[in-house]
C-alpha positions as CSV (number, residue, x, y, z in Angstrom):
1,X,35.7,-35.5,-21.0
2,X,37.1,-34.7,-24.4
3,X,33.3,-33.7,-26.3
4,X,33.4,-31.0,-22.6
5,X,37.0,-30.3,-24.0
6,X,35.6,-29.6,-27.9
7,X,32.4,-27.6,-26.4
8,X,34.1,-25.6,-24.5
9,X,36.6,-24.7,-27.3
10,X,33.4,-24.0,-30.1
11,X,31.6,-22.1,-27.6
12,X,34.9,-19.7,-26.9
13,X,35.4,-19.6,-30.7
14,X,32.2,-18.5,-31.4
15,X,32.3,-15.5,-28.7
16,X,35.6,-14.4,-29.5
17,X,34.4,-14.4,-33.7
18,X,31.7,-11.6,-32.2
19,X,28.7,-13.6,-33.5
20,X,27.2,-13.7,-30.5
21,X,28.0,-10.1,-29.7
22,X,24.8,-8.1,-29.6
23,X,23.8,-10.4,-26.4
24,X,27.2,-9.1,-24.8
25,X,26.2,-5.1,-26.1
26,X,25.2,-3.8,-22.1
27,X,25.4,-0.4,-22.3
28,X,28.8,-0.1,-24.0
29,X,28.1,-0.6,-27.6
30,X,25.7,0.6,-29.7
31,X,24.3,-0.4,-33.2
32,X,25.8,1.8,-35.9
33,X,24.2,1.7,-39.7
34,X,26.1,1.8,-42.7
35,X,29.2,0.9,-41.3
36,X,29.6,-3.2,-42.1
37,X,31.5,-4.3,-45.1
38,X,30.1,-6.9,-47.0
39,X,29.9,-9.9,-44.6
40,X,30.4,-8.2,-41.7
41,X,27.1,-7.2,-40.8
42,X,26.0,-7.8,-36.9
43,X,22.2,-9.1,-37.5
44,X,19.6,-8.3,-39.7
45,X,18.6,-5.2,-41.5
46,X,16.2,-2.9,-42.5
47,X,15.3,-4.7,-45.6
48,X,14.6,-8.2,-43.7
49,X,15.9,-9.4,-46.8
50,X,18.0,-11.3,-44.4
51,X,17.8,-12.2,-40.7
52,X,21.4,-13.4,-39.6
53,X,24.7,-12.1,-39.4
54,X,27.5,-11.7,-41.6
55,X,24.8,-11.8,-44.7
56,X,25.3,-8.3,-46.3
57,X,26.1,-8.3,-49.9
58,X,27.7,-4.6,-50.2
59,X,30.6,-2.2,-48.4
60,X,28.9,0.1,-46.2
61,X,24.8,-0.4,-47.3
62,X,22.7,2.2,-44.6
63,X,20.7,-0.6,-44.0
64,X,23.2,-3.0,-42.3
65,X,24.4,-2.5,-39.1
66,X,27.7,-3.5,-36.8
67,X,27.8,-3.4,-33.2
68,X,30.6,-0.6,-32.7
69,X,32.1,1.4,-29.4
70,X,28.6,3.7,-27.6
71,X,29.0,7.1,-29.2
72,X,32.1,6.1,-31.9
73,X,29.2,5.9,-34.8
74,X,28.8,9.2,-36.3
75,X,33.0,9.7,-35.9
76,X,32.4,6.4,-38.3
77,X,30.3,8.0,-40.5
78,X,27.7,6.1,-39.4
79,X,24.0,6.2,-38.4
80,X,21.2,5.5,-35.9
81,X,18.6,3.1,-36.3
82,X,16.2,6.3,-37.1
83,X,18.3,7.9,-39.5
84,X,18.9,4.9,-41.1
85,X,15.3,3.8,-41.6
86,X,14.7,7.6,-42.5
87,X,16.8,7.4,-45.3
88,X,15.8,3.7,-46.1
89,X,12.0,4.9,-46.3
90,X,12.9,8.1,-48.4
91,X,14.8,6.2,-50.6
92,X,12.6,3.1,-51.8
93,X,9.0,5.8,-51.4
C-alpha cells in the first residue's frame, strides 16, 4: 500500500513541477520562443542540441521555448515557432 502511497506522491510532484506540461497544453497554452531562463525551457529547441526540458544554457535564447498562457507571448516579448526558426535560420545562414 505504501509504494501506491510513494507513486502517487512522485506522479503529483512531477505534474505540479510542469514537466509534464506540454501533454496538459489543450488549447489554452501556447509555445512561446525566447522566453525561458536558463533551465527553464519546456522541451527541445530549434538547435536539437538538446531534446528534454529544463536543458537551456542562456536567459531568454530565441530558440528555447516555455509553454505560457494562448495569446500572452508577444506581451512577453516573445515569439512563434515561425518567427523563431526565421530568425534562427537568418542568423546561423
Amino acid at each position: 500500500m505504501s509504494n501506491k502511497v510513494l507513486a502517487s506522491a512522485a506522479l503529483a510532484a512531477v505534474i505540479a513541477s510542469g514537466v509534464v506540461a506540454p501533454a496538459e497544453a489543450g488549447g489554452k497554452k501556447e509555445k512561446c520562443y525566447g522566453v525561458a531562463k536558463a533551465g527553464q525551457n519546456d522541451c527541445a529547441n530549434l538547435a536539437g542540441t538538446h531534446s528534454c526540458a529544463g536543458q537551456s544554457n542562456v536567459d531568454y535564447d530565441k530558440g528555447e521555448w516555455k509553454l505560457v498562457e494562448k495569446g500572452t507571448c508577444s506581451k512577453l516579448g516573445g515569439l512563434t515557432k515561425k518567427e523563431a526558426k526565421e530568425m534562427y535560420n537568418s542568423k546561423n545562414s
